[in-house]
Structure formats: structure tokens, C-alpha cells
C-alpha positions as CSV (number, residue, x, y, z in Angstrom):
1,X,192.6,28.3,82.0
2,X,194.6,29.6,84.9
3,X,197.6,31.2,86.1
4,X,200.1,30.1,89.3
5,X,202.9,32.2,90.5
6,X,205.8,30.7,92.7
7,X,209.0,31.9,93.3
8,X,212.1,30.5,91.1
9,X,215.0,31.0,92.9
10,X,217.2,34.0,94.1
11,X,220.1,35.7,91.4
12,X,223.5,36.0,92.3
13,X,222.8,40.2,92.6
14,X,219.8,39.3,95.1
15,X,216.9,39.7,93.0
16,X,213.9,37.3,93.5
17,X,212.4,35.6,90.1
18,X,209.1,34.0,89.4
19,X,207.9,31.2,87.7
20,X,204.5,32.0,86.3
21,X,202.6,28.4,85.1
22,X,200.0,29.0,82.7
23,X,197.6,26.2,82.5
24,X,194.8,25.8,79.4
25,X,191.8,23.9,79.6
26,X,193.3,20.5,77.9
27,X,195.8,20.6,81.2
28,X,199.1,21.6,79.1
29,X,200.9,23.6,81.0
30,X,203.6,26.4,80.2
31,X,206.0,27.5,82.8
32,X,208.1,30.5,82.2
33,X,210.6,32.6,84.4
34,X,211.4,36.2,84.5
35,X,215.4,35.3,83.8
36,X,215.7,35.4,80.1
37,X,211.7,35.7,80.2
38,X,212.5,32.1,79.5
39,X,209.8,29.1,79.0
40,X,211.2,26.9,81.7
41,X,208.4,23.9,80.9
42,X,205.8,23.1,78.3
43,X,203.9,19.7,79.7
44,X,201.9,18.6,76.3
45,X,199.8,15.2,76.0
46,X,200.6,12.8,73.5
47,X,198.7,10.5,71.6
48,X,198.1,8.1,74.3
49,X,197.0,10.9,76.9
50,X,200.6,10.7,78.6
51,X,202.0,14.0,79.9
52,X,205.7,15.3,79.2
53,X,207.5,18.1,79.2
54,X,209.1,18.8,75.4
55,X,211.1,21.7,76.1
56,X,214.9,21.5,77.5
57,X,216.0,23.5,80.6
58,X,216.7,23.2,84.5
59,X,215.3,22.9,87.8
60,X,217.0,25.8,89.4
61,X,217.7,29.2,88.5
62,X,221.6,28.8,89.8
63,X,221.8,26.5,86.2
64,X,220.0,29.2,84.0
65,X,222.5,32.0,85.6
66,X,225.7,29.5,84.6
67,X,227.9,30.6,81.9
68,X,226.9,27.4,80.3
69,X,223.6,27.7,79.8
70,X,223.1,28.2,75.9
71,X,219.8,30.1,76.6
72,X,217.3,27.6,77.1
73,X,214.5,28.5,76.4
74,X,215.3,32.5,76.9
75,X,214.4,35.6,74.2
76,X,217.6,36.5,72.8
77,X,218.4,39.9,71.7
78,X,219.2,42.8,70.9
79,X,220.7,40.8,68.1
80,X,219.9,36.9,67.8
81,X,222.7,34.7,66.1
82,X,226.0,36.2,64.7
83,X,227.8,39.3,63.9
84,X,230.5,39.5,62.2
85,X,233.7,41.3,63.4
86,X,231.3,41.6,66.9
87,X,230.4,45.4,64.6
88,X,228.0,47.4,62.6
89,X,227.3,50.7,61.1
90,X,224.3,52.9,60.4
91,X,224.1,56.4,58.7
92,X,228.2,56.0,58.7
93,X,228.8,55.2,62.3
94,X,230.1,52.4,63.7
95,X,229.4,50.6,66.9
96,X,231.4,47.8,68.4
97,X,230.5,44.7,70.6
98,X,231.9,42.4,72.8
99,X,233.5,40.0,70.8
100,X,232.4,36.2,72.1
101,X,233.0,33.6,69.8
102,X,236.2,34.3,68.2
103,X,236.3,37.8,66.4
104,X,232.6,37.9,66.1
105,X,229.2,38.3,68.6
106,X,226.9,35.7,69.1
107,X,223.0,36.5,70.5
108,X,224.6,39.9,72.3
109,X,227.1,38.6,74.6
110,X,227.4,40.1,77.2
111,X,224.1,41.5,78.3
112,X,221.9,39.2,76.0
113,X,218.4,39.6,76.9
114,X,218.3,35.7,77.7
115,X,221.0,36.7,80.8
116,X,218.5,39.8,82.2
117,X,215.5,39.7,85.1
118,X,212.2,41.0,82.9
119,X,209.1,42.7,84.5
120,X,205.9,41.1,84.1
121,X,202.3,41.2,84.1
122,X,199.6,38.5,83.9
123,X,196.8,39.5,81.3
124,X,193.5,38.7,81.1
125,X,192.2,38.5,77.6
126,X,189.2,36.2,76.7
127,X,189.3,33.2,79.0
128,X,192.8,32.9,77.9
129,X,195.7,34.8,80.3
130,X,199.1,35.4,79.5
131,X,202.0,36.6,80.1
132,X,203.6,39.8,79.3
133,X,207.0,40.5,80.5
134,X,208.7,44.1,79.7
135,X,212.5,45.1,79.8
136,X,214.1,48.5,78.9
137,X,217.7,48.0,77.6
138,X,219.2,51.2,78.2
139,X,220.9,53.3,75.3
140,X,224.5,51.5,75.1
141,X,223.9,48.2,76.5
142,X,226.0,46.3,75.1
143,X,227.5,48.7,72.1
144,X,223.7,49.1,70.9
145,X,222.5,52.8,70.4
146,X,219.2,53.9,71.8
147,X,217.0,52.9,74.6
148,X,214.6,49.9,73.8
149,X,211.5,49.8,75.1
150,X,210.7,45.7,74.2
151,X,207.9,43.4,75.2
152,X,207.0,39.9,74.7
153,X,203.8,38.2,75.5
154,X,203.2,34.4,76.3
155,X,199.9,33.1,75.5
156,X,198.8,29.1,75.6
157,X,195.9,29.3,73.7
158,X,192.8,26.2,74.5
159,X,193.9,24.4,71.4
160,X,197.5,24.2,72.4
161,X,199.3,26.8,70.9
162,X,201.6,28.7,72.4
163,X,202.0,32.3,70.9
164,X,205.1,34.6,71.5
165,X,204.3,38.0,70.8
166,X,206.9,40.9,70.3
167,X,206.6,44.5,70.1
168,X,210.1,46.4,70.9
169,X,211.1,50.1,70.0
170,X,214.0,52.8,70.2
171,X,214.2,56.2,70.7
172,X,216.9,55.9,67.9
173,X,218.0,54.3,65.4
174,X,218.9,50.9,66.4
175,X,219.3,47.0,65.4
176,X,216.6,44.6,66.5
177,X,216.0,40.9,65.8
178,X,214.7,39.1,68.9
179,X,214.1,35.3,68.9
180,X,213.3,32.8,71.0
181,X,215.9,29.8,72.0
182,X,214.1,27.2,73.2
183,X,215.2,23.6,72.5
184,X,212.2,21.1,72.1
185,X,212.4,17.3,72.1
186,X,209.2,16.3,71.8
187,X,210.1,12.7,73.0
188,X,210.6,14.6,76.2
189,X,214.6,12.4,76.2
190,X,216.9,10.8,74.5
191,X,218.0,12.6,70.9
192,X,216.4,14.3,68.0
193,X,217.6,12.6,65.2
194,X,214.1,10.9,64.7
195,X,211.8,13.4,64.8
196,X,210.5,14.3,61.1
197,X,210.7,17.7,59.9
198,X,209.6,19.6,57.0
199,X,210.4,23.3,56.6
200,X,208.9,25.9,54.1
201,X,212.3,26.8,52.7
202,X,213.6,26.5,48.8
203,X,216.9,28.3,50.2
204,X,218.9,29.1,52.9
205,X,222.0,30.9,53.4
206,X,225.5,28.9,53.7
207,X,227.8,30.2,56.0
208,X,232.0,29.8,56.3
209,X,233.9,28.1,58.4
210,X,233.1,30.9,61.5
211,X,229.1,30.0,61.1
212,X,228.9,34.1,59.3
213,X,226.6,33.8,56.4
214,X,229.0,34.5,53.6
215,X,226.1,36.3,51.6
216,X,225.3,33.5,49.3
217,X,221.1,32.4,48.8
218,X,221.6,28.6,47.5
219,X,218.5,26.3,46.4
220,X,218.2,23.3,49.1
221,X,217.2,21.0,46.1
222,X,219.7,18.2,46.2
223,X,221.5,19.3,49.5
224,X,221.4,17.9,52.6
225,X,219.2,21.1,53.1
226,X,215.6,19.4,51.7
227,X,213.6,20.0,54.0
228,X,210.4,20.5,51.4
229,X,209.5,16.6,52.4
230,X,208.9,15.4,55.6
231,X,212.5,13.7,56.5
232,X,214.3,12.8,59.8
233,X,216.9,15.1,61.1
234,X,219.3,12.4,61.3
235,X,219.1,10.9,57.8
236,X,221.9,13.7,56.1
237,X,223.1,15.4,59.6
238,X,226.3,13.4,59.0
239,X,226.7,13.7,55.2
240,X,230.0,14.8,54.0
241,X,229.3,18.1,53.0
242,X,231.1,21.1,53.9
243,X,228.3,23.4,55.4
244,X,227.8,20.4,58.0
245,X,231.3,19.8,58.8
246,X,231.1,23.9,59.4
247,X,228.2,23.1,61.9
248,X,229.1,20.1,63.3
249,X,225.5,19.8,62.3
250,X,222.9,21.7,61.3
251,X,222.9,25.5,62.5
252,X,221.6,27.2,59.3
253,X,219.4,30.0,58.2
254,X,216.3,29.1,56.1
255,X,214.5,31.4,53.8
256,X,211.1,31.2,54.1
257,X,208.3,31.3,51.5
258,X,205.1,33.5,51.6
259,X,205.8,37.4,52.9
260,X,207.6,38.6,55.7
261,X,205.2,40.1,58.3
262,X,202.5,37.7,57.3
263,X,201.7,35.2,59.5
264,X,202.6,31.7,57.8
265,X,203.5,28.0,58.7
266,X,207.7,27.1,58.5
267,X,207.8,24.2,60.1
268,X,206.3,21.0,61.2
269,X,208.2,18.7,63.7
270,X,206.8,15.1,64.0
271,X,207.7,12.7,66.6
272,X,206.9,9.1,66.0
273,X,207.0,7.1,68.9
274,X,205.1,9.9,71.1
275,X,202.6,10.8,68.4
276,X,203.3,14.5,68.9
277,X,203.6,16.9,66.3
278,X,204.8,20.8,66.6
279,X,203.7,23.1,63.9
280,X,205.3,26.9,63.8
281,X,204.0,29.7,62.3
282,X,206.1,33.4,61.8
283,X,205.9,36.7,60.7
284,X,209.7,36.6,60.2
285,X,211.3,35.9,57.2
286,X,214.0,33.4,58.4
287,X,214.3,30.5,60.9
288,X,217.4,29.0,62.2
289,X,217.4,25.3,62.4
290,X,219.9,24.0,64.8
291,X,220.5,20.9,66.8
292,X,221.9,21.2,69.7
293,X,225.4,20.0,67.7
294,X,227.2,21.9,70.6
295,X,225.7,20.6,73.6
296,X,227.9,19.3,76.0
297,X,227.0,16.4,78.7
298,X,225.2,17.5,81.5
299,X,221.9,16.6,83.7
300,X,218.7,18.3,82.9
301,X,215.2,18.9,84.3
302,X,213.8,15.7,86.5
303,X,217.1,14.0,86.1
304,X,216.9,13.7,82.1
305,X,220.6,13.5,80.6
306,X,221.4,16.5,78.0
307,X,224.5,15.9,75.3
308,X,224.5,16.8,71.1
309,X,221.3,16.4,69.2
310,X,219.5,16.0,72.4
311,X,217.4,19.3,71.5
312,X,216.5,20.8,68.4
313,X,216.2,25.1,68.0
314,X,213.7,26.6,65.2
315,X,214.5,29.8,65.9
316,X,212.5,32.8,63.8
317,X,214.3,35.7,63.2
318,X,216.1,38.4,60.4
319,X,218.7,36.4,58.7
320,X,222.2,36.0,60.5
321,X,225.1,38.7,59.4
322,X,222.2,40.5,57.8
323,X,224.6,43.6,58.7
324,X,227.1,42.9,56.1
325,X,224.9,41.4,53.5
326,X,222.3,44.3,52.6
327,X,220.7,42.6,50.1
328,X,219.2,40.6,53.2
329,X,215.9,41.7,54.9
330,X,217.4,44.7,57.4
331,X,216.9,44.2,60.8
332,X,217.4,48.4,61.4
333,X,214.6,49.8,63.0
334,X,214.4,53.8,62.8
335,X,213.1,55.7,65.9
336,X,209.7,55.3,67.1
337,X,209.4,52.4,64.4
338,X,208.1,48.8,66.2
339,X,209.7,45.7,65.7
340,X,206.1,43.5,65.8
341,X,206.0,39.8,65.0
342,X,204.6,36.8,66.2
343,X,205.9,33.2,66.1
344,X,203.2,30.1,67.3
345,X,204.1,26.5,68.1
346,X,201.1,24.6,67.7
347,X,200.9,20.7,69.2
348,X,198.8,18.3,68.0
């Protein structure tokens, strides 16, 4: 194992970022970048021995700090995915947001943690290093209350896991949900809509015509929502049903089986032609499935073109609009209580 710093690139407001390259002993390697705290890279064999990098991004920092950068790869926060009427309220008071996509707040526009610099650290721990970055939102960034104290931790283990670890808390009472947003294509180009993928989810949560969750918990038996089988993303993706007109897609919340804050597999991602396979594990009791429906043309790392499908998001998280649905898992944290979880993608 080993660990290489080099410098990024420079931020518009003058402040230099790294890339820190983690490297474990099969010769993956993991490149991530104090903007967003971001995975930048993640160079994974296939089944032939062949190299290639699986996760979506650029090779400058001037194209993560663009306005239309949908967060490769970045931890989003304070509050991943939607909110509706860009508001909330605890103990009776309400606190308002920048509205972004229509009426509502998506990922917590404008100072999402995916568009901030993050300290970091390199830790040794066991013949395997990693990376911890740190960032303290102050109390009102963004409309939320309280300062955050929030820290996640990289760590590509020898078997070719890559761990994210978070631990984040507020002085008061305060919303957090943190995710990651990386897009993987473990083809390393062209579209997802042949990569296999089975999820751990009987239900999920449809949403209106905005993307808000509308408060409903539906079966996926008999949808174009079965993921219980192994099935390719593009077999239903353009079925006429509602929910995917809504999403132009999938971009849907899945409730997971097994108990939330237990470590458990809720999803496994197969490629064919490459042989590679991706298997996540969360402590969350949700993960957002979307693919990259919205992308729009553009040219990615090493020249690779980008447009819809060409990525696919399993993000792990609290459900979305979990705010205005309280029968949903809360994601209000009281003061001095941690927000801990840990999501793994595993590659085989």
C-alpha cells in the first residue's frame, strides 16, 4: 500500500487542492481531491488483468468548480437529494434554503459540501492508509442551524474495497444525511444500460412529477422497480410507466432490508463484457438509484465522451423529503449526537 500527493489545480478564490492517490497491494488505485472531498479515479483490474478507471469525473479542477458539474464523485451534504418547498422545521421553527430546482433544494445548493475545499489527513492504520478529510460548516451555512463538525475517511482496503466512513456532529439541533455521488461505469465508457444489477429492496418510495417523494412505500413486485433478480438497467428504463416518465429514468429511493445502522449488502452491479462486479454495503437505510438520465454531452477524463446513462449513482443515504413524511427514518440529529455510517464498494 501507499500514498502520493500531487497538486490538483488552483480554485477560482486562490486556494491550492490536492490529489491524494492511494494505491493497495493488487495495484488499484483511488484518487481523491480535497474539492467535494471527491474520488476523482478508481483504476480496478478486470477479469483479464486490464486496468480502467470505473468512476466518472475530469481532469482538471476548473471542470469540478463549473456549475455543471453534477457532483462527480463529491460527498454531498448537509442534505443529500431533495427538499421540498427548499424548507424544514424542528421543535416549531422553520428554516429556509436556497431554492434550486424549481420551488425546492436539491443536495444543499448553494454551499453543498460537494462545491467546498476539505482539510485532510493521511492515516496510517494497519498496512492500509487512508484518507480522512474534515470540514466545519459553520452555524447557517446554507439555512442549516448549528455548526457541523463532519468527517469522512477513504480507505482502499488489499481486497479492493473501498470504504467511506462518516462521522459528523452539531452543536445543535440540526439535519444531516451525507452521501456520496459518484457515478461508476464499470466498462470504464460507453452507457450503463448493460450492466446487471440486483438491489436488496422489496419497496421504494415513488415520487411526483417534481422528483419529492410523495410519502407513499410501494412493493417493487411487478414494477419496473424488481430489482430482487439480477436484471439489466436497460431492460424496463424505458417502460411506460409514470414514475419513469417522472425521472426520465431511474432516480428513485430504495428501501432496504436488514436494520438501519447495521452493516449489510444493497447492491451488486455486474458488468459483462469487463468481468467486473461492484458489491455495496450500508449502514443506511435507503439508496438512491439513478442513472445519469440528466447528463448532458460533454468530454470526460482521458478524452472519454459523457451523455445520459453514461454513469449510474447508488447513492446511500436517509430517504428523500424525509422532512415532510415523518413516518420515514429522521435524518434530525440532536446536539452532540453523531451521524456514523459506513458505505463499502467492493470489486471483484
Amino acid at each position: 500500500m501507499s500514498v502520493a500527493v500531487e497538486i490538483f489545480g488552483t480554485t477560482e478564490d486562490n486556494r491550492t487542492v490536492d490529489l491524494i492517490k492511494i494505491t493497495n497491494s493488487a495495484g488499484s488505485v483511488c484518487g481523491v481531491i480535497q474539492y467535494g472531498a471527491a474520488i476523482q479515479s478508481l483504476v480496478i483490474s478486470d477479469s483479464k488483468g486490464s486496468k480502467t478507471d470505473v468512476v466518472l469525473g475530469f481532469d482538471t479542477l476548473d471542470r469540478y468548480e463549473s456549475p455543471s458539474n453534477p457532483a462527480h464523485g463529491a460527498i454531498v451534504g448537509r442534505h443529500a437529494n431533495r427538499m421540498e418547498n427548499a424548507e424544514f422545521e424542528i421543535n416549531g421553527k422553520t428554516y429556509r434554503l436556497f431554492a434550486n430546482e424549481g420551488r425546492n433544494n436539491l443536495h444543499s445548493s448553494p454551499i453543498s459540501f460537494s462545491r467546498v475545499v476539505w482539510d485532510y489527513e493521511v492515516l496510517d492504520a494497519g498496512g492500509e492508509p487512508a484518507v480522512r478529510f474534515s470540514y466545519l460548516s459553520p452555524d447557517g451555512e446554507s439555512g442549516f442551524p448549528g455548526n457541523l463538525d463532519c468527517h469522512v475517511v477513504y480507505r482502499l482496503t488489499a481486497d479492493n474495497a473501498l470504504s467511506i466512513e462518516y462521522d459528523a456532529v452539531s452543536d445543535q439541533e440540526t439535519v444531516i444525511n451525507l452521501t456520496n455521488h459518484a457515478y461508476f461505469n464499470l466498462a470504464g465508457k460507453g452507457d450503463i444500460l448493460e450492466h446487471e444489477l440486483k438491489l436488496e429492496a422489496d419497496e421504494y418510495t415513488p415520487v411526483n412529477s417534481e422528483l419529492l417523494t410523495d410519502g407513499r412505500i410501494l412493493p417493487v413486485g411487478g414494477t419496473p422497480f424488481d430489482f430482487r433478480t439480477f436484471k439489466k438497467i436497460g431492460r424496463d428504463i424505458g417502460a411506460d410507466d409514470e414514475q419513469l416518465r417522472f425521472g426520465m429514468g431511474y432516480d428513485h429511493n430504495f428501501i432496504l432490508k436488514g436494520e438501519s445502522g447495521s452493516l449489510k449488502t444493497c447492491a451488486v452491479v455486474l458488468e459483462p463484457f469487463s468481468g467486473r462486479s461492484m458489491i455495496v454495503k450500508t449502514t443506511l437505510p435507503g439508496v438512491q438509484l439513478y442513472t445519469g438520465n440528466q447528463m448532458k454531452p460533454e468530454t470526460g477524463k482521458n478524452g472519454v465522451q459523457y451523455g445520459r446513462f453514461s454513469g449510474l449513482c447508488l447513492e446511500t443515504q436517509f430517504y428523500p423529503n424525509s422532512l415532510r413524511h415523518r413516518h420515514f427514518p429522521s435524518p434530525i440529529f440532536k446536539a452532540g449526537e453523531h451521524f456514523r455510517h459506513k458505505t463499502v464498494f467492493k470489486f471483484e
